[in-house]
C-alpha positions as CSV (number, residue, x, y, z in Angstrom):
1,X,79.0,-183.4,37.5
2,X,78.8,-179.7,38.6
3,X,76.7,-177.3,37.6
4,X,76.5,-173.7,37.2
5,X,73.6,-171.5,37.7
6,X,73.1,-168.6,35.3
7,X,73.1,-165.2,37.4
8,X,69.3,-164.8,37.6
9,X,68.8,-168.4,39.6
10,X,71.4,-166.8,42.1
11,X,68.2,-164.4,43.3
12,X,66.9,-167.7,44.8
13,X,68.0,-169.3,48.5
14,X,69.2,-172.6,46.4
15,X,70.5,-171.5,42.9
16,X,71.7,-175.0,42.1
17,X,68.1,-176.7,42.9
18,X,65.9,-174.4,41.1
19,X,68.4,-174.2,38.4
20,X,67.9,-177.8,38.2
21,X,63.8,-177.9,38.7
22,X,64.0,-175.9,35.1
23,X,66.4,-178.2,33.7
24,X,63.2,-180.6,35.0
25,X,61.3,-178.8,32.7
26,X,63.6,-179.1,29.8
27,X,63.9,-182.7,29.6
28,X,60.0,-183.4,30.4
29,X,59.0,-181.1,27.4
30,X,61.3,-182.8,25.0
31,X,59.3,-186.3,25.9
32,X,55.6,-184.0,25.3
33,X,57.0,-182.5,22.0
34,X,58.2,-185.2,20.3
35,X,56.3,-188.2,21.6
36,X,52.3,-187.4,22.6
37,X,52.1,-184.4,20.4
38,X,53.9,-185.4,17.2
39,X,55.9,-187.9,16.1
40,X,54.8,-191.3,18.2
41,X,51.0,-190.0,18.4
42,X,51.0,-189.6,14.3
43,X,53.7,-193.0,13.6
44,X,51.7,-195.2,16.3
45,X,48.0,-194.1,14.7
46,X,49.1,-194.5,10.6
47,X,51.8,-196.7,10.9
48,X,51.6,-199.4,13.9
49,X,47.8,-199.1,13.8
50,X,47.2,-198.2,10.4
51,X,43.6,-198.9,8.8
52,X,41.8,-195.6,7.1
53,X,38.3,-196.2,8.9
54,X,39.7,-194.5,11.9
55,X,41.8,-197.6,13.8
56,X,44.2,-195.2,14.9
57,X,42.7,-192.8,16.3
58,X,40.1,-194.6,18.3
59,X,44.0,-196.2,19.9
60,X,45.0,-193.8,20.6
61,X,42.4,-192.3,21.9
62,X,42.1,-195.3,24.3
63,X,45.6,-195.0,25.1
64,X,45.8,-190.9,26.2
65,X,42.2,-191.9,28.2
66,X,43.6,-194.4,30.2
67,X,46.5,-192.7,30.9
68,X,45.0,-189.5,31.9
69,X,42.7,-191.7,34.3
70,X,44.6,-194.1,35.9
71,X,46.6,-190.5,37.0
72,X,43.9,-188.5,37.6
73,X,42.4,-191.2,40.4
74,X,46.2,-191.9,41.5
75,X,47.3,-188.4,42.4
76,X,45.6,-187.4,45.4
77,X,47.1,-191.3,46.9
78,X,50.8,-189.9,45.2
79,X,50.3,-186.6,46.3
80,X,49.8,-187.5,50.2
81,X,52.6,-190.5,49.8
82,X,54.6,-187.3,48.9
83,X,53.9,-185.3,51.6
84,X,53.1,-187.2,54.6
85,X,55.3,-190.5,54.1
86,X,58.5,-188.4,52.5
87,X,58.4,-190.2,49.4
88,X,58.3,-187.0,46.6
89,X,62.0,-187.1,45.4
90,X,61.8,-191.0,45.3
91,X,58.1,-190.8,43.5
92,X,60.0,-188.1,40.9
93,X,62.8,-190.1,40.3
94,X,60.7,-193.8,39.9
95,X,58.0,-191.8,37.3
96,X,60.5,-190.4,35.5
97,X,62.5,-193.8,34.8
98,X,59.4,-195.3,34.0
99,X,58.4,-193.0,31.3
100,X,62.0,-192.6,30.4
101,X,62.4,-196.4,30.0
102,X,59.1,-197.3,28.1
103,X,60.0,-194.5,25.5
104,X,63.1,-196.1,24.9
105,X,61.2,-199.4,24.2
106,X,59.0,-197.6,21.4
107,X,61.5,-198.1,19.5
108,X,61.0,-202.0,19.4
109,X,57.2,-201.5,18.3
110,X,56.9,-202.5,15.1
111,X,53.4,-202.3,12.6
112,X,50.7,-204.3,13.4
113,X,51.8,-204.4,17.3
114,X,49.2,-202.9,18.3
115,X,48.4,-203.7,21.6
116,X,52.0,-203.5,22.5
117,X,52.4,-200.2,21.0
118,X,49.0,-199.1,23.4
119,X,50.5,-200.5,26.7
120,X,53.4,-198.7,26.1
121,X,52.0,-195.7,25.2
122,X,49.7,-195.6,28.4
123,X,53.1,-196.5,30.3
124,X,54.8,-193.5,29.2
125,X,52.0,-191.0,29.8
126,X,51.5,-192.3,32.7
127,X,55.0,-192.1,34.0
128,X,55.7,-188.5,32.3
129,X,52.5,-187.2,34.2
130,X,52.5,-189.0,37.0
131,X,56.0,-187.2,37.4
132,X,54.5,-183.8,37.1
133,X,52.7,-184.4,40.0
134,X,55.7,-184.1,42.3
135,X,57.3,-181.9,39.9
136,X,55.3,-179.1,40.9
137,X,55.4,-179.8,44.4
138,X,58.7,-178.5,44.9
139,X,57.9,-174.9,43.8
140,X,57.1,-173.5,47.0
141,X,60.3,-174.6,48.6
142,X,62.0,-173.3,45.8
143,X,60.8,-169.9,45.9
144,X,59.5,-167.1,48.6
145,X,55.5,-166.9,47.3
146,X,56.2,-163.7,46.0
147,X,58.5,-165.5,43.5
148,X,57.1,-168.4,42.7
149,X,55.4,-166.8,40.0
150,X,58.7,-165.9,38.1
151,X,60.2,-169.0,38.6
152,X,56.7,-170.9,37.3
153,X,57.2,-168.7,33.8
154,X,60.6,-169.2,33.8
155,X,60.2,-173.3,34.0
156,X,57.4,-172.5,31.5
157,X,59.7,-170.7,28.9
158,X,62.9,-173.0,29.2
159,X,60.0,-176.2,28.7
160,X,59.5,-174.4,25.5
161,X,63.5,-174.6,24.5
162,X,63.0,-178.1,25.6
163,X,60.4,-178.6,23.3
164,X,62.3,-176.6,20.4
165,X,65.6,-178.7,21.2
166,X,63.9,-182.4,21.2
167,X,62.5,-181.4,17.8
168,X,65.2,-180.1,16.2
169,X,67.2,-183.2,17.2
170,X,64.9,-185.3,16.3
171,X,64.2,-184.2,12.7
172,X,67.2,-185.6,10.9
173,X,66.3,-188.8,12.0
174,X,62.3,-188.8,10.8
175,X,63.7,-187.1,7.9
176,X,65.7,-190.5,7.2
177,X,63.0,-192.6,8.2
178,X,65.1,-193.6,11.5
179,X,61.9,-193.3,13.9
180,X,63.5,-196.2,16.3
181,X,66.4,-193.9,17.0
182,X,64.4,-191.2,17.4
183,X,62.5,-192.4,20.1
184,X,65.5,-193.5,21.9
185,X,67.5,-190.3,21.3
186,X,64.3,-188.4,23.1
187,X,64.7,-190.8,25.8
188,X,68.4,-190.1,26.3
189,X,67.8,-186.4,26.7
190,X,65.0,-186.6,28.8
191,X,66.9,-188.8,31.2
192,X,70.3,-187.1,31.0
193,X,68.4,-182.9,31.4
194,X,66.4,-184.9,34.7
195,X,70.0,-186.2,36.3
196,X,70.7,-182.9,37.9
197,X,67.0,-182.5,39.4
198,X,67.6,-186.1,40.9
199,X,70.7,-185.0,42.7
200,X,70.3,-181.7,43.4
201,X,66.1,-181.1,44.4
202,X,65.7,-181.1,48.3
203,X,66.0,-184.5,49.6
204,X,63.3,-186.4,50.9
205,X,62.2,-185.5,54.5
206,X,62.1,-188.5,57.5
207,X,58.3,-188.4,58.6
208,X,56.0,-190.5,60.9
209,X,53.4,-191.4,58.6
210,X,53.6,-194.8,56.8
211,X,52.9,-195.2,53.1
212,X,49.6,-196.4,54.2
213,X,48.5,-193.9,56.4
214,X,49.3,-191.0,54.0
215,X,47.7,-192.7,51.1
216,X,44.7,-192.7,53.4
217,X,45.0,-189.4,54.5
218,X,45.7,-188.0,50.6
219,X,42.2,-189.7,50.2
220,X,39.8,-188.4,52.8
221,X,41.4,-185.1,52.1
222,X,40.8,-185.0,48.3
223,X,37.1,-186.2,49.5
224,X,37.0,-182.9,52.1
225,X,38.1,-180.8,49.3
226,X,35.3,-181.8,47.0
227,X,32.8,-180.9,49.8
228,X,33.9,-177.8,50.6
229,X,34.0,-177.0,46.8
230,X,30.3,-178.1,46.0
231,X,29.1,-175.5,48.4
232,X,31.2,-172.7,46.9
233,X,29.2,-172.2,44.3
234,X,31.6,-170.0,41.7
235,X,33.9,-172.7,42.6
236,X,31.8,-175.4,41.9
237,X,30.6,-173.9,38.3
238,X,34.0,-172.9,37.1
239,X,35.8,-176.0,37.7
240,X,33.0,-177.8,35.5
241,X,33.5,-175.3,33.0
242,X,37.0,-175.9,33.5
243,X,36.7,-179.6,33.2
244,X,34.7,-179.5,29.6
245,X,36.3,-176.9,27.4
246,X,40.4,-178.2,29.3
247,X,39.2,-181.3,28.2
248,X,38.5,-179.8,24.7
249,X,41.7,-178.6,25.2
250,X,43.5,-181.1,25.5
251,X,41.7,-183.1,22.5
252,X,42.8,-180.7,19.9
253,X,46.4,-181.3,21.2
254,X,46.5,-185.3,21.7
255,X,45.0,-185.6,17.5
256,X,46.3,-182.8,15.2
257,X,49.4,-184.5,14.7
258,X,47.4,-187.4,13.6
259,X,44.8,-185.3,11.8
260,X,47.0,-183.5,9.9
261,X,48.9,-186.8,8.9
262,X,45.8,-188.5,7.9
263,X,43.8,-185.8,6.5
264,X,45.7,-183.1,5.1
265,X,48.8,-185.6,4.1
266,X,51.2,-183.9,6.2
267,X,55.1,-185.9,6.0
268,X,56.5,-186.4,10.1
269,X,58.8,-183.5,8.9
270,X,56.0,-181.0,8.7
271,X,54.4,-182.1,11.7
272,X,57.2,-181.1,13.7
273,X,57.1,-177.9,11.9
274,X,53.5,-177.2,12.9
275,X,53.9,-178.1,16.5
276,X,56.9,-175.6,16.9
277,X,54.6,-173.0,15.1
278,X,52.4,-173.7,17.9
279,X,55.0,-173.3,20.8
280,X,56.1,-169.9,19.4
281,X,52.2,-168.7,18.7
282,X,51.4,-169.7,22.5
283,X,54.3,-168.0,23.9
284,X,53.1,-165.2,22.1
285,X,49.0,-165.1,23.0
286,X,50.3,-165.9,27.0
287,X,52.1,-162.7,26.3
288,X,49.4,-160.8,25.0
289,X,46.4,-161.7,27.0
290,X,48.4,-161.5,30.6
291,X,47.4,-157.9,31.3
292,X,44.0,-158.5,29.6
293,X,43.6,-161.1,32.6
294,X,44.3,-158.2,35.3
295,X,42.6,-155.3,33.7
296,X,39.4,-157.1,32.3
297,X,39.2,-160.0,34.1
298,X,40.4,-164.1,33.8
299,X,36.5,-164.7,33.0
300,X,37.1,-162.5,30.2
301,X,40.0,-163.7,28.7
302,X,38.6,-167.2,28.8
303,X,35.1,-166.6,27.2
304,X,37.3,-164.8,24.9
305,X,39.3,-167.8,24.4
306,X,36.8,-170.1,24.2
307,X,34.8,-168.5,21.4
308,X,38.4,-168.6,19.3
309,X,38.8,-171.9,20.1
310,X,35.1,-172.5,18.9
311,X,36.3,-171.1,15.3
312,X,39.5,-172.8,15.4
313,X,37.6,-176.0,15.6
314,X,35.1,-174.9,12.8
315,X,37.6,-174.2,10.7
316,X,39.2,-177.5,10.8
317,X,36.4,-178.8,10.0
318,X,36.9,-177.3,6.6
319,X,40.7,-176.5,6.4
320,X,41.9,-178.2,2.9
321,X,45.5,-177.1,2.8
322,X,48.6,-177.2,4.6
323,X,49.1,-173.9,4.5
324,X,45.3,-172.9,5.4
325,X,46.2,-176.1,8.0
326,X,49.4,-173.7,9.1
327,X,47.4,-170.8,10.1
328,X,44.8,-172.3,11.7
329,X,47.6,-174.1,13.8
330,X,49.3,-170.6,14.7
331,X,45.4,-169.1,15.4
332,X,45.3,-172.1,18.2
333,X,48.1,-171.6,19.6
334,X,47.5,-168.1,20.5
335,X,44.4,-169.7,21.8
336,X,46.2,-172.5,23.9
337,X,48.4,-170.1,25.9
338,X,46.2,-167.5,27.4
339,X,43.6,-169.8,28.0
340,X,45.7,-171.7,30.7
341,X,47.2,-168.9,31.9
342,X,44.0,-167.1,32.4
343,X,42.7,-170.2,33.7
344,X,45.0,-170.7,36.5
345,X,44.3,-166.7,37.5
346,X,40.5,-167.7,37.3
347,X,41.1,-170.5,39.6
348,X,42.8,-168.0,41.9
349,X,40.5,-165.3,42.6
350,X,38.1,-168.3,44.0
351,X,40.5,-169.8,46.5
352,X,40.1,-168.9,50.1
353,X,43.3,-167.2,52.1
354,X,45.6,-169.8,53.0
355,X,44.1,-172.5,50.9
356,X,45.9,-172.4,47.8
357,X,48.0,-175.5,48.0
358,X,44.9,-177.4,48.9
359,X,42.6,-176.4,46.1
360,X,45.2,-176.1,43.6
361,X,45.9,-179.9,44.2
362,X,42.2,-180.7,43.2
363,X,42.9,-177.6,40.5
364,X,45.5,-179.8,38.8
365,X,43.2,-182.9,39.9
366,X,40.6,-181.6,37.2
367,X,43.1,-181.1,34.7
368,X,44.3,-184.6,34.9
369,X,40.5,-185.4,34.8
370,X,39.8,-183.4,31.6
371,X,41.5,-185.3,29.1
372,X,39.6,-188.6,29.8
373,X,36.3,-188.4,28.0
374,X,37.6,-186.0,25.0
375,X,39.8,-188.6,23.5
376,X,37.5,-191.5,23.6
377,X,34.5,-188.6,22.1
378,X,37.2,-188.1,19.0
379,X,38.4,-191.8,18.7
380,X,35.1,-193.1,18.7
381,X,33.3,-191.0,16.5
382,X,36.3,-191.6,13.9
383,X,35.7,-195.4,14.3
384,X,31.9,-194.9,13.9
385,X,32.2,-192.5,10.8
386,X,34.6,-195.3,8.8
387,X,37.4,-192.7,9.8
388,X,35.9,-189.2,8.9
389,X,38.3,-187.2,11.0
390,X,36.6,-183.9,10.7
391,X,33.6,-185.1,11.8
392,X,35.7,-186.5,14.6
393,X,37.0,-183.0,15.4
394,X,33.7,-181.4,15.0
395,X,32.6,-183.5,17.6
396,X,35.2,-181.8,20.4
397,X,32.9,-178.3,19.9
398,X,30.7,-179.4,22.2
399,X,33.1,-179.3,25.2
400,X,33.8,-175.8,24.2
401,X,30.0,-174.5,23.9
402,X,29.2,-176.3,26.9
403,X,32.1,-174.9,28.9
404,X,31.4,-171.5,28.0
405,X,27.6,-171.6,28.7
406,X,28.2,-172.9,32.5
407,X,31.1,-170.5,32.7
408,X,28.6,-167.6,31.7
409,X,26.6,-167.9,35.2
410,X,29.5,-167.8,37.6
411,X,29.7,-164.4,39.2
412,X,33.0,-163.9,39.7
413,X,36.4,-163.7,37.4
414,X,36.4,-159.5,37.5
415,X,39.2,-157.4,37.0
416,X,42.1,-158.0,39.5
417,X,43.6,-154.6,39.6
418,X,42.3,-151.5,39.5
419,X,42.3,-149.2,35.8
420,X,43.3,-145.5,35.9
């Protein structure tokens, strides 16, 4: 199998090996399109579940919590095993097959399975985002630091082909009814776009540290960081903003497939349309808000974002069309783009010089960490309404409000350059 890097990887020491880290990209985001955000999240809640008190989506809900936890308390361990034992490539490649595997076997979930259909839906989150972990690890051997930003947006745009590509592939067969193939066509593309990261990324390095010892080290480290980051305050106050209104976040994106299915009627088909209204609406508010970020400041952007995301939510609430359901969708995902892109460049004006790898890991940490409670907040409420979804959704404002009004009293999140 060879492969040949377009002309713009060449700019990089390794072409072949960051060509293949996008290609990572690629295959990962045609698992996230097509599995948690659409198709399986929607099939598993109506169809395996079923019910119309709100079974599904408290199963869901279970499911994405668990899976976001069990990673969230595993990655600094993973991380350090990485690093200090030389295990990334083989932790990359073993995630990967996990989730790749157990998405093939949702295939072989059939209604009424559903415990089944939960323990393999924790399985695969857990192996797709355990595998990010170590996925984004490899950037800064990839690139010089004043690259890494390029080759960060350039993963980030080819993840959205990869997302446009697993849809489109997928829709003749939910159009038929064929979801079983489906979810074992998605797994044969997200295994056969990760081959050439498995042979090409940097091999694993020898090291001195046993798995142990690293996993021990990965600990005390994670505990060090936390310290240090109580007594910054800004610090300390963003990333519990960060950790409300992400988890918000990621609420929204884990149930509007299954919203829209249950509420509004949606067929799979027109889910899949939504979510790629989404991608393209995201690509576009990243876009639009980046030199916001710089001129007027990342805390700006975000408080901005936050009150949008505060309508978006409201008008769910009381959305009665597909088409009202539509632009709503589109208004989000203008919302979902700059808000983690100015979030990141929050995050970054905190950091102290030569710290970054450090308190990005517990950056990332938090993120894993904020889609825990959210879920279980949306699941449970649905279950305790007799499955009143909107009130459900209404529910997830309170992560928003309450991550804006903490993010209000840090001082700090300015303008990073300097208007004329």
């Amino acid at each position: 199998m060879s492969l040949r890097p377009l002309s713009f990887f060449r700019h990089w020491p390794n072409p072949k090996a960051v060509a293949s880290w996008c290609l990572y990209d690629f295959a990962n985001s045609v698992y996230a399109a097509v599995i948690p955000a659409t198709i399986w999240a929607a099939y598993y809640a109506d169809v395996i579940v079923g019910g119309s008190k709100g079974e599904g989506a408290l199963w869901w809900g279970r499911a994405v919590s668990l899976t976001m936890f069990f990673v969230a308390i595993t990655s600094p361990f993973g991380g350090a095993i990485a690093d200090l034992a030389g295990w990334r490539k083989r932790l990359l490649i073993a995630y990967t097959v996990v989730s790749v595997a157990v998405t093939a076997l949702l295939a072989t979930v059939a209604p009424g399975m559903v415990i089944y259909g939960f323990i393999l839906s924790a399985l695969a989150g857990i192996g797709f985002e355990g595998a990010m972990v170590f996925y984004n690890a490899y950037m800064p051997e990839l690139s010089p630091p004043d690259r890494q930003g390029r080759l960060s947006g350039l993963g980030f745009a080819i993840g959205y082909a990869g997302s446009f590509v697993g849809l489109f592939a997928a829709l003749p067969l939910i159009t038929a009814g064929h979801f079983g193939p489906a979810f074992l066509l998605v797994a044969i593309l997200f295994l056969a776009f990760s081959l050439p990261a498995f042979m090409w990324l940097p091999a694993d390095r020898p090291t001195t540290h046993s798995v142990i010892s690293a996993a021990r080290a990965g600990w005390q480290g994670t505990w060090q960081t936390a310290r240090e980051i109580i007594r910054i305050k800004p610090m300390r106050r963003f990333l519990l903003a960060f950790l409300l209104f992400d988890d918000g976040v990621n609420t929204v994106i884990f149930f509007s497939a299954i919203f829209a299915r249950q509420v509004l009627g949606f067929a799979m088909t027109d889910l899949i349309w939504v979510y790629m209204c989404v991608q393209l609406s995201a690509l576009v508010g990243a876009s639009l808000w980046a030199r916001p970020t710089d001129t007027r400041g990342p805390k700006f952007v975000v408080l901005t974002m936050l009150a949008q995301w505060i309508v978006v939510v409201t008008l769910v609430y009381f959305v009665t069309s597909k088409t009202t359901f539509f632009i709503v969708a589109a208004l989000a995902g203008t919302g979902l783009g700059a808000i983690q892109a100015a979030s990141r460049a929050f995050m970054a004006t905190l950091i102290p010089t030569g710290r970054e790898g450090e308190f990005f890991g517990f950056y990332s940490l938090c993120g894993k960490s904020a889609a825990i409670l959210g879920p279980l907040v949306f699941g449970e409420v649905a279950s305790l309404t007799g499955g009143n979804l909107r009130l459900a959704a209404l529910s997830i404002l309170v992560f928003f409000v309450a991550g804006a009004a903490i993010l209000l009293t840090v001082r700090a999140g300015g303008p990073t350059v300097i208007r004329k």
